[in-house]
DOVO-588514 format. One record per residue (C-alpha): x, z, y. Coordinates in steps of 0.001 Angstrom, whole numbers, plus 524288, in hexadecimal, padded with zeros to 5 digits. Layout:
+-------+-------+-------+
|     X |     Z |     Y |
+-------+-------+-------+
|     X |     Z |     Y |
...
+-------+-------+-------+
// end
This chain:
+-------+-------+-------+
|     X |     Z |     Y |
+-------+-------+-------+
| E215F | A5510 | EB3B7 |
| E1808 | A61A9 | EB652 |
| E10B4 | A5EC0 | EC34C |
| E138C | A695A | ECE5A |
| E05E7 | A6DC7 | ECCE3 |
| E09B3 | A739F | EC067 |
| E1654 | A79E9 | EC244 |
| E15F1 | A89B7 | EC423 |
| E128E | A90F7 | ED19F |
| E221E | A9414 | ED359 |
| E2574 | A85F1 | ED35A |
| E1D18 | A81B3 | EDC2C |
| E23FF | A8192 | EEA5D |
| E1EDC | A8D9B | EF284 |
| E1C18 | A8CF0 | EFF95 |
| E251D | A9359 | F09AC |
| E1F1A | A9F18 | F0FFC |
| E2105 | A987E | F1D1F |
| E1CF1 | A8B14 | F1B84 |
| E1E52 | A84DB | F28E0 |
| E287C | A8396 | F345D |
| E282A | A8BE1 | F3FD0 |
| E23EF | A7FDA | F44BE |
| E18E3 | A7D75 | F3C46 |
| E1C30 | A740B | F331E |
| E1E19 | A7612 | F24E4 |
| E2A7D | A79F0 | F1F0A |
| E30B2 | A7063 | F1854 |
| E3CA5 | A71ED | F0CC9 |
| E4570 | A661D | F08DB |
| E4A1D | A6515 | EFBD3 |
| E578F | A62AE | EF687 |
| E58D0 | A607D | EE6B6 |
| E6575 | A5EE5 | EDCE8 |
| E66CE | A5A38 | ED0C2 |
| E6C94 | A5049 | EC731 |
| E67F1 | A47EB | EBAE4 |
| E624B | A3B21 | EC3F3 |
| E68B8 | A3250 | ECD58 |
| E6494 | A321C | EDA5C |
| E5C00 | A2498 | ED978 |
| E55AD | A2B09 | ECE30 |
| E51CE | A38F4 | ED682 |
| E4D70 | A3030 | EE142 |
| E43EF | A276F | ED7F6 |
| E3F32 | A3413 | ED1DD |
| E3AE6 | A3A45 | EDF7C |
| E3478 | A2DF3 | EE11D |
| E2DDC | A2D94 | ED488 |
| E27A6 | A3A6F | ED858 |
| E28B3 | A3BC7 | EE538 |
| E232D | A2CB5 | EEA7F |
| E2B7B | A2615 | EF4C3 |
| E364A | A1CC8 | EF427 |
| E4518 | A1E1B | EEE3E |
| E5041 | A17D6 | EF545 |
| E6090 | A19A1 | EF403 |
| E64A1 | A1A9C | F02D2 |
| E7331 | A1ACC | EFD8A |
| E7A78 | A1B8F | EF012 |
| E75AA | A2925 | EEAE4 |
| E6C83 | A2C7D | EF555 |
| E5E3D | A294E | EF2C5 |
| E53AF | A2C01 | EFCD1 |
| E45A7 | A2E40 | EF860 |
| E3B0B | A2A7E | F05B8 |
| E2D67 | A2B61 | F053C |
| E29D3 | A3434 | EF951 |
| E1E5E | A3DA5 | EFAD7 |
| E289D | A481D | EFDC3 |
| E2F41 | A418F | F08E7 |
| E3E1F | A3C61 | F05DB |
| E494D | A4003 | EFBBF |
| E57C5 | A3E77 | EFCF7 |
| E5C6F | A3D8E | EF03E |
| E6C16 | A3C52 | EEC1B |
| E7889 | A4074 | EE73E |
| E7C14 | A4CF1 | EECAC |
| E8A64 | A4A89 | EEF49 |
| E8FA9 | A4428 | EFCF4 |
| E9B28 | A3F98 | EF78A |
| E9639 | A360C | EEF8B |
| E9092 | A2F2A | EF9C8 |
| E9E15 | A2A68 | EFF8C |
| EA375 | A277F | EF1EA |
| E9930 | A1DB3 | EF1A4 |
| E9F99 | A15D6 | EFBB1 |
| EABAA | A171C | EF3BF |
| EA2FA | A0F74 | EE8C4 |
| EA55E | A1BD0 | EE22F |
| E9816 | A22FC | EE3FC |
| E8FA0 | A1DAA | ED9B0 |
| E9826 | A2031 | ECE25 |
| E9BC3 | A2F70 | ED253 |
| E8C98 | A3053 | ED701 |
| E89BB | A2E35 | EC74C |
| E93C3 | A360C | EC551 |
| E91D5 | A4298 | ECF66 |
| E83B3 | A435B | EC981 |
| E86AB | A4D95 | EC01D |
| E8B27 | A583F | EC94A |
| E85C3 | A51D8 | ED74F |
| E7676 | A534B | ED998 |
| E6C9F | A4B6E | EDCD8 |
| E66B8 | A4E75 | EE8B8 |
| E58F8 | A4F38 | EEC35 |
| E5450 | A50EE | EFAF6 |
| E48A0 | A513C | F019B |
| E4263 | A4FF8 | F0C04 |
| E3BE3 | A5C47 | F1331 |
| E2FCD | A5F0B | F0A99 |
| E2425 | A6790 | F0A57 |
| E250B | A73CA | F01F0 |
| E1B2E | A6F0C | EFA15 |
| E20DB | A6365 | EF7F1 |
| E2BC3 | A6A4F | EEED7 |
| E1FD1 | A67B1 | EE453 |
| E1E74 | A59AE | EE232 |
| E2E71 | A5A08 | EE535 |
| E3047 | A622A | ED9F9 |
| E2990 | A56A6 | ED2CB |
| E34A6 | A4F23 | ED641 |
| E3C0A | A5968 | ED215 |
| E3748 | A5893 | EC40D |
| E3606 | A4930 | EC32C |
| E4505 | A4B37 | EC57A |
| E469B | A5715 | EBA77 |
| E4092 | A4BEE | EAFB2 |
| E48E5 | A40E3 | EB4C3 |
| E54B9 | A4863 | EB1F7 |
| E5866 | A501D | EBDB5 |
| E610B | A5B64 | EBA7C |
| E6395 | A68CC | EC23E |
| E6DB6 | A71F4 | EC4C8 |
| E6DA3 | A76B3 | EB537 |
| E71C9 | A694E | EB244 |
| E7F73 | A6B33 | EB1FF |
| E8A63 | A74C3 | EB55A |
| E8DA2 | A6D17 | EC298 |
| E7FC1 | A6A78 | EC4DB |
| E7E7D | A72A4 | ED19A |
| E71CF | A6C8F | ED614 |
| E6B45 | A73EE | EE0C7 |
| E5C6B | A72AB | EE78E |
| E5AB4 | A7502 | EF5DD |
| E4F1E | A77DA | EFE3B |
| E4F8E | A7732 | F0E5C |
| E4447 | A7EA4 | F124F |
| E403F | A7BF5 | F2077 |
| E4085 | A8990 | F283A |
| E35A6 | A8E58 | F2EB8 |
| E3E94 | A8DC2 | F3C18 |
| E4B57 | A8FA0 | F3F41 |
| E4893 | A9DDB | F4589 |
| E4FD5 | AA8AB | F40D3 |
| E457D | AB10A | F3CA6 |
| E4064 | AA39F | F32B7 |
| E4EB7 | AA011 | F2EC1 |
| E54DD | AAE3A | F2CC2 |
| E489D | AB70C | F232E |
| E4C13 | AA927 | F1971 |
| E5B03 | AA9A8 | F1A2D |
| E5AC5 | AB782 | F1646 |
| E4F94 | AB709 | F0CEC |
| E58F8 | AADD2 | F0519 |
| E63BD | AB587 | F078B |
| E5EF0 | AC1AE | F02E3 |
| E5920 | AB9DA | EF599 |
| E6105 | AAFAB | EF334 |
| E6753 | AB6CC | EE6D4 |
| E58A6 | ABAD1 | EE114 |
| E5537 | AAB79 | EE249 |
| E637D | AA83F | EDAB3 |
| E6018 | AB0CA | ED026 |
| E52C3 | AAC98 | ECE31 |
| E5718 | A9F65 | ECF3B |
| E6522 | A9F65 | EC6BC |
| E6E45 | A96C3 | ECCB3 |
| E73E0 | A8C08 | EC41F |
| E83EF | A8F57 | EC05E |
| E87DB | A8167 | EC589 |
| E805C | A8672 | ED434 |
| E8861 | A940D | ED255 |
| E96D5 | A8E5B | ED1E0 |
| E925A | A85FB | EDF20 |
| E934A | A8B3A | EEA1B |
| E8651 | A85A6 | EF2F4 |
| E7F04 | A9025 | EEBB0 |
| E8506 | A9D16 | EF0AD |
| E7B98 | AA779 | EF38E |
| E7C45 | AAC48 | F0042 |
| E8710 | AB685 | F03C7 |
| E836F | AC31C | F0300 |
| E8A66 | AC683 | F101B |
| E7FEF | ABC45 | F161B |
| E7596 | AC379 | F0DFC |
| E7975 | AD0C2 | F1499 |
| E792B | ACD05 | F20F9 |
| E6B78 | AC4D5 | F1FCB |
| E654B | AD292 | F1901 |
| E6C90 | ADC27 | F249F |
| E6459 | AE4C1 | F2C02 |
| E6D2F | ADD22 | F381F |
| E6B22 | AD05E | F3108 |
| E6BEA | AC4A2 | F3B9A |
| E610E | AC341 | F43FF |
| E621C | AB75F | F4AB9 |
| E64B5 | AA781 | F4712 |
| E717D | AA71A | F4E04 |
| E75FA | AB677 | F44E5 |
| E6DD5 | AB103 | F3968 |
| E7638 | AA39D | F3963 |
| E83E6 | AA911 | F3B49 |
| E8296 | AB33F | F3200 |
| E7F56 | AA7BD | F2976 |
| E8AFF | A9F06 | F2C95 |
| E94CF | AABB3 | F2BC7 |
| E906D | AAF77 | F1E78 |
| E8ABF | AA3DB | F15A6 |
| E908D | A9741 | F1DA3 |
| E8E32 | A8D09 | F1202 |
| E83FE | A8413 | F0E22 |
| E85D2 | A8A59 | F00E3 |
| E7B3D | A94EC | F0063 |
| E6D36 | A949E | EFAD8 |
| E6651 | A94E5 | F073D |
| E715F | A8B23 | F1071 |
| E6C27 | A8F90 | F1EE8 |
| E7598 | A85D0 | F249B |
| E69DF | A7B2B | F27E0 |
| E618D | A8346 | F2EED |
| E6C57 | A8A93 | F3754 |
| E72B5 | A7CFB | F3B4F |
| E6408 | A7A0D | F3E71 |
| E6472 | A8646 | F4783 |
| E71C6 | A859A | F4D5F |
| E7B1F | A7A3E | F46CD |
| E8665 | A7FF9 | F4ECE |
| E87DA | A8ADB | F4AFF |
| E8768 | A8822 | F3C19 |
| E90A2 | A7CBA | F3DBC |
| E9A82 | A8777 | F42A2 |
| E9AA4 | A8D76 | F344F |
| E9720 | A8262 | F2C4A |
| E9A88 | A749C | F2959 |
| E8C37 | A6C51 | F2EAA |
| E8ED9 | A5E5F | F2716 |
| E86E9 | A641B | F1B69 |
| E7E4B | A6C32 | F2399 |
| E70E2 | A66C2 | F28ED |
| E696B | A6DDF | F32F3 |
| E5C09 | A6EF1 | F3110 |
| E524A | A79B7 | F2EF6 |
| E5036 | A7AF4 | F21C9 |
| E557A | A8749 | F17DA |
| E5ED3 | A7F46 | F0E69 |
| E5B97 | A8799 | F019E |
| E65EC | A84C5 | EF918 |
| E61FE | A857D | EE96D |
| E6C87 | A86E2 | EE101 |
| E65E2 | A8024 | ED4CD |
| E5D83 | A73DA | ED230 |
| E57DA | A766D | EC5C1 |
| E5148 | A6A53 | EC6E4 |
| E5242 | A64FF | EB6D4 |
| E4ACC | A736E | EB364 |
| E3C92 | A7140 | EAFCD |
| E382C | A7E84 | EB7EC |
| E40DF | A7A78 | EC54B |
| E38FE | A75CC | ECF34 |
| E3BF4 | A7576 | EDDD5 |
| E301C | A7DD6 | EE112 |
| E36B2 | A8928 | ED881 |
| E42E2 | A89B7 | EE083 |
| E3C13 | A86D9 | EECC9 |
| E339F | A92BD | EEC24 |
| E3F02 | A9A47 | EEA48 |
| E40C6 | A9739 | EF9EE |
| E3575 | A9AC8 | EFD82 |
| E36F9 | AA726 | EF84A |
| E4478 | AAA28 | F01EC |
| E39B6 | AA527 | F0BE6 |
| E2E95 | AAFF3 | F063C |
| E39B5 | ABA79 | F068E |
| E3D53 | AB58E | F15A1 |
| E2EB4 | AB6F2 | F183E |
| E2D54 | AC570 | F144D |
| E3734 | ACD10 | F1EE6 |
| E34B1 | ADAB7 | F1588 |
| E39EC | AD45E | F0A24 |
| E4425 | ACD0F | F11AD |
| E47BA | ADCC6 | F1761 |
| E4798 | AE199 | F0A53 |
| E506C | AD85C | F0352 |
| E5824 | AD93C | F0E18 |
| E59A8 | AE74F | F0BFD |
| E5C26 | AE6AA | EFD44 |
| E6657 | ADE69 | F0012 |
| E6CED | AE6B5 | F09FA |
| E69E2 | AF2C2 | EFF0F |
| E7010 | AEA98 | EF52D |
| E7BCE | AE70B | EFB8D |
| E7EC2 | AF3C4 | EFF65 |
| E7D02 | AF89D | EEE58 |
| E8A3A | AF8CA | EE73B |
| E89F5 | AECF2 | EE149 |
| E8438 | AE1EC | EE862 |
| E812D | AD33A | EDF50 |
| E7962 | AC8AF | EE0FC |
| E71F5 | AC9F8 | ED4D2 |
| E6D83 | AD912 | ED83F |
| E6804 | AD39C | EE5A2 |
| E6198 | AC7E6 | EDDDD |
| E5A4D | ACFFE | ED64B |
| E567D | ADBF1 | EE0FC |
| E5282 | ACF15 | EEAAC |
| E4A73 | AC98A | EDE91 |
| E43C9 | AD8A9 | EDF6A |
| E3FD2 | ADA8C | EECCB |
| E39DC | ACBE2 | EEA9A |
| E31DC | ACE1C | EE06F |
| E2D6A | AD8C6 | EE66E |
| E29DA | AD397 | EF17A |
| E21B5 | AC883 | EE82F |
| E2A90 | ABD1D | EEA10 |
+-------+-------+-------+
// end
């Protein structure tokens, strides 16, 4: 395994170009990861290996991982059901058997951006036991998700970032390719362009309370790239309970960035690769006359003939590199 050290400038984790809370404190990102090829005893004892700190099964199929230079892990099967079979004296055989299309799960505590490093030699420790990705399989729809603490809950922190990923979202899905298992599910919709329009409108919605219903009228599912639904229950739990079903939703102030792929048998995947794909929505959020003029190509190029996703992926991709991102 190829120390950190040595791995290429664009997979080492970039810092975000606003690194601390309103408040003062750093930023923080937790870290979920999928994948299959190892039991969960065997993840756990790997992120131990590496990691330090102690292993220990809190239940059947849930492992907990305390004390490791990182902070904690949660590490299980990603499937709730299972869970109650167990009582039926059921759950260990269809655990064995679920493994092929049900992920492992991987969760950590809040970390330092910087610790995504000596993570991602977790992350590799994992790739030579066995661990495989999305490309695994046809059913293999393994996913990676970052939550990215926000700077505040303010509209002016929370709104430039919900429309910076908007208005790239299908430039970061062509650059990244989506796996065909991810495409036929449906927790990896892009958002709608009807959401898109009104986030890039010259009358686009200018305060939390506009911002959040627009939201809830025109993408109300957990099944988008960037899911907002944690950090508006954060602001007002109320109101998104009145469009959306809370048991799966936990408030908190974090961004819950959704990837669509874990990649995480490939020799050139690391987490710091996709991370720094964040902070770019986060560098394009940071410059308001890039932010005006993608917001203007889009309105430009909804308004052409023809209209597709893959046009816009590759104008966005234009005005980007332009602007040296």
């Amino acid at each position: 395994m190829s120390p950190i050290s040595d791995l290429a400038p664009d997979t080492r984790p970039l810092p975000l170009p606003r690194p601390m809370t309103a408040a003062g404190t750093p930023r923080r990102v937790g870290v979920e990861v999928e994948f299959s090829g190892l039991t969960e005893e065997q993840v756990a004892g790997i992120l131990t290996e590496v990691l330090g700190g102690r292993a220990h099964e809190q239940r059947p199929g849930r492992w907990l991982v305390e004390d490791s230079r990182l902070g904690g892990f949660e590490v299980y099967l990603d499937s709730r059901p299972l869970e109650a079979l167990h009582h039926d004296g059921l759950g260990n055989h269809i655990r064995d058997l679920a493994r092929a299309v049900v992920p492992v799960e991987i969760v950590s505590d809040p970390l330092q951006v910087d610790d995504l490093a000596p993570l991602d030699e977790a992350m590799a420790a994992l790739r030579e036991a066995g661990a495989e990705g999305t490309g695994a399989g046809m059913l293999s729809g393994f996913g990676l998700h970052f939550n990215p603490e926000v700077v505040s809950l303010d509209f002016a922190d929370v709104a430039p970032v919900l429309t910076a990923h908007a208005l790239i979202e299908d430039h970061l899905r062509r650059r990244t390719g989506i796996d065909l298992a991810r495409r036929l599910m449906t927790w990896v919709d892009p958002y709608p362009r009807t959401l898109v329009d009104r986030l890039a409108a010259r009358d686009a919605p200018a305060d939390m309370t506009a911002l959040m219903d627009t939201y809830l009228r025109l993408a109300p599912t957990r099944n988008h790239g960037l899911d907002m639904m944690c950090i508006f229950a954060e602001i007002d739990r109320p109101r998104v309970a009145r469009s959306m079903d809370m048991e799966l939703i936990s408030p908190r102030p974090t961004y819950h960035w959704r990837l669509p792929d874990c990649r995480i048998d490939e020799p050139d995947w690391s987490l710091a690769l996709e991370w720094n794909r964040w902070v770019l929505v986060e560098q394009v959020a940071e410059n308001p006359d890039l932010l005006e003029r993608l917001k203007e190509a889009w309105r430009d190029h909804r308004a052409s003939l023809t209209s597709i996703r893959a046009d816009w992926a590759w104008r966005s991709g234009g005005l980007l590199e332009g602007a040296g991102l």
